[in-house]
N, C-alpha and C positions, 0 to 999 in steps of 0.2 A: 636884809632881815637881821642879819647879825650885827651888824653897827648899830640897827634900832635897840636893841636888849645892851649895848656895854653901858653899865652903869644902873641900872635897873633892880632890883631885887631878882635873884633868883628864884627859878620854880624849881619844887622837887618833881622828880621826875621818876615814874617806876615803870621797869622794863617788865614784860612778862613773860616767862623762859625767856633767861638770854642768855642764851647756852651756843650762842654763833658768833663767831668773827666777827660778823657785818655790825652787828647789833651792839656788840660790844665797843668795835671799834665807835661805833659810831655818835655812843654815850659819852665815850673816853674823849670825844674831840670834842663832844657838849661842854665836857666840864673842862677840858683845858681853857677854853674861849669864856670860861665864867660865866654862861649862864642857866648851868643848869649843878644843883646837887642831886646825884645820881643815886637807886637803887635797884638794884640786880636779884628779879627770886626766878633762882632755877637753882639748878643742881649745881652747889659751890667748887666741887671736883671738877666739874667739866669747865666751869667760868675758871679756876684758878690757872687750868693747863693750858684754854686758849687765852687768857692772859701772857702765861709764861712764851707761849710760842711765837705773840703778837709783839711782843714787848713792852707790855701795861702795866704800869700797876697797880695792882689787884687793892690796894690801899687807900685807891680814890673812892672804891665802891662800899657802898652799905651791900653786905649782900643779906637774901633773906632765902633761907632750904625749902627748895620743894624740886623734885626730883620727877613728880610727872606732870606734865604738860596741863592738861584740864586743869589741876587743883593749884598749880601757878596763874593762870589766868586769874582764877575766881580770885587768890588772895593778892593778885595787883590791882582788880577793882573791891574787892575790899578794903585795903589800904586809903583808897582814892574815897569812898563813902567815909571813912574816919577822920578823912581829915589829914592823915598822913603823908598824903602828898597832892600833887595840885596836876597832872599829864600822865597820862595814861598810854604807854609805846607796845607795839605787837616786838615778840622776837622772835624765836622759832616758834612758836606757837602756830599751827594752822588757822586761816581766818576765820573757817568756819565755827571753831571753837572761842578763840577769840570775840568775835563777835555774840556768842552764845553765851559767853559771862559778862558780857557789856547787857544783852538786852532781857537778861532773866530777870522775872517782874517782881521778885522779891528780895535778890538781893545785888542784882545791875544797876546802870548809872541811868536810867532811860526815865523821863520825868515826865508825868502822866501826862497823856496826847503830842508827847514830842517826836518830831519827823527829823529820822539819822539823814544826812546826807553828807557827801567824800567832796571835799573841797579841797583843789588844787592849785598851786602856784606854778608859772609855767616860766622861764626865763628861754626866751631863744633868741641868737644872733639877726634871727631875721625881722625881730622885732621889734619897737623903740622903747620898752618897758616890759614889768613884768606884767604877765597876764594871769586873771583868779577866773579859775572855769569849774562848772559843776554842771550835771554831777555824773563822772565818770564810771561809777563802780560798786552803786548800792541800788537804787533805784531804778527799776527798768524802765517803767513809762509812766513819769510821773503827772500827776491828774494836778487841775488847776491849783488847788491849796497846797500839793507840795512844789508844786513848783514857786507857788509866791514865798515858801519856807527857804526853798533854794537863793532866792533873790535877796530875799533879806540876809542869807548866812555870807553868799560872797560883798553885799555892803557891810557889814561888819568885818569882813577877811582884808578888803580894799581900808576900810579905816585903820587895822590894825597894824597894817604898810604905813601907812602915814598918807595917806590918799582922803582928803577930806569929803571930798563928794566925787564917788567915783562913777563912771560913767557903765552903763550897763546894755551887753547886746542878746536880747532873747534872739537865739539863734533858729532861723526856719531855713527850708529851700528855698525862700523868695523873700524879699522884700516887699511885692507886693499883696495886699490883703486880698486872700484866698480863703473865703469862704468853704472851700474844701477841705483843707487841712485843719486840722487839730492844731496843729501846734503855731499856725497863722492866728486863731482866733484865741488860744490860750495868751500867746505874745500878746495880743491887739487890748485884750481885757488887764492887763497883770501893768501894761504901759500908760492904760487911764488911772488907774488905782493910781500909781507914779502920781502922775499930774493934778491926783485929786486929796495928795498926802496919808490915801492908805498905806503907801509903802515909801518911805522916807530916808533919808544921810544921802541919795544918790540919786543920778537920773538915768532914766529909765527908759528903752526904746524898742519897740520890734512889732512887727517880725523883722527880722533885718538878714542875709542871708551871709557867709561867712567874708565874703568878700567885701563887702560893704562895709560890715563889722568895723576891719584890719586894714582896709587896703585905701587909704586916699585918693588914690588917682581911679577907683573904682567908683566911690562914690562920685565926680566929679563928670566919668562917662556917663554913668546911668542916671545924673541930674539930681542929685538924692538929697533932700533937705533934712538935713536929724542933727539933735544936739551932740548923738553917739556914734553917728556912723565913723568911719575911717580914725578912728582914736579910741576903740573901745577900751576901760582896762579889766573887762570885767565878761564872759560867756558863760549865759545860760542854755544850755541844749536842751533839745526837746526830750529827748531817751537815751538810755545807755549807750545803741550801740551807735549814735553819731559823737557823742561824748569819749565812749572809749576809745574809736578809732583817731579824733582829731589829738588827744592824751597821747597815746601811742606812737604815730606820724611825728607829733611834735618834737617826742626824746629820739626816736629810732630813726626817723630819717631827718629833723629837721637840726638834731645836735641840741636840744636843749633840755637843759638840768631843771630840775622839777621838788619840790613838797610836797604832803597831801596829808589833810587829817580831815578824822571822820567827825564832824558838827551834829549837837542836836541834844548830846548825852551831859552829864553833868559836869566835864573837864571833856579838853580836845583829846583826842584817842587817834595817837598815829598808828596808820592802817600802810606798811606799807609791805611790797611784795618780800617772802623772802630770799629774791634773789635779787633784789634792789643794791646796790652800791652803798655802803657806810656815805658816803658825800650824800646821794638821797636823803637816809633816815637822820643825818645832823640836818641836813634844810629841815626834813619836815620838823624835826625837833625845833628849831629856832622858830618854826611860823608858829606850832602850838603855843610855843611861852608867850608871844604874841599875841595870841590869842586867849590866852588862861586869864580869870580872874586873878 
């Protein structure tokens, strides 16, 4: 992601409270790497001293005063509605409030009838590319039309890799079409639309179950004819919590480093934990500029 952006225009990028290490750090390695000009609104006292103690300099940043939390948020997506910058990063900021100045309907980024969802980039040793899954961390159970919103944001996320037609796996617990399940017949309806160019730049398959998805020699036992199976670069889950936990599994047991921004609002909006790693919040920094008009 970061060789795609050298050479690129720069995005401005504003932190909201970034009054932590991680966050700091993790602007500071944005703009070493050139691509990003950085701005910092939180309390300048406390950005100056964990500067000093990081060993940054405080020089690189624009910074902008606000000293509590809620009213740093509203003025980083204030900023982002003027025009002033083009990425929108969580710092210390709770997400609950974070999010609560992203989607206030008079002066947030959220653009009439538009569906937020948390799109991830997954990098793991155990697999031959990076993988774009959604959606892990907004959405609980999302119903037919967010889900075909989910589809279309990771085909945009896969182009913005340089992935021209990316292949996509709606993820169920079977493969086969089971009339029982929701999210069999959500897959089965969202994979013709595919084939019939309501949903377009990618192709399109499921229900498809996780193994199949990822695994070659799985589809090849279970005899499985698909354009996507066993090469997927791309997972759509049915709900949170098989999305959060395969998200989870992947960093915590599987060793793999990760991005994530929240899709749907008027700039990408890194959403990430904050006890995430500075290495986290640069990836997801570099897939937002990526991402950003």
């Amino acid at each position: 992601m970061i060789s795609a952006l050298q050479g690129k225009q720069k995005k401005r990028l504003v932190a909201a409270f970034a009054n932590d290490a991680h966050t700091i750090e993790a602007v500071s390695a944005a703009t070493d790497l050139n691509i990003i000009e950085p701005i910092l609104v939180g309390d300048e006292v406390t950005i100056r001293q964990v500067c000093e103690k990081e060993g940054i300099d405080v020089n690189k940043f624009k910074i902008v005063q606000e000293s509590d939390e809620i009213k740093a948020a509203r003025k980083a997506v204030e900023m982002i509605n003027l025009g002033e910058a083009d990425v929108l990063m969580k710092g210390l900021v709770s997400t609950d409030k974070y999010m609560r100045a992203i989607l206030d309907k008079e002066k947030g980024l959220l653009p009439p009838k538009a569906i937020l969802t948390h799109v991830s980039v997954i990098e793991m040793p155990a697999y031959h590319k990076l993988l774009v899954v959604s959606d892990v961390a907004i959405i609980p159970a999302p119903d037919l039309a967010q889900k075909v919103a989910i589809t279309n944001y990771v085909i945009k996320t896969a182009h913005a890799l340089g992935i021209e037609k990316p292949k996509v796996a709606l993820i169920a617990a079977t493969e086969q079409m089971s009339t029982g399940m929701q999210a069999c017949i959500d897959a089965a309806i969202i994979s013709k639309m595919n084939d019939r160019g309501q949903i377009a730049g990618g192709v399109v398959d499921g229900p498809l179950a996780l193994d199949v998805a990822i695994d070659p020699e799985s589809v090849q036992i279970k005899k499985l004819v698909s354009p996507v199976a066993g090469d997927a670069d791309a997972l759509v889950f049915p709900n949170i919590e098989s999305g959060n936990v395969f998200f989870k599994a992947s960093t915590k047991l599987a060793g793999g480093e990760l991005a994530a921004v929240v899709m749907g609002a008027k700039c990408p909006a890194i959403l990430t934990s904050r006890g995430d790693s500075s290495k986290t919040k640069t990836y997801s920094i570099a897939l937002a500029c990526l991402i950003a008009k």
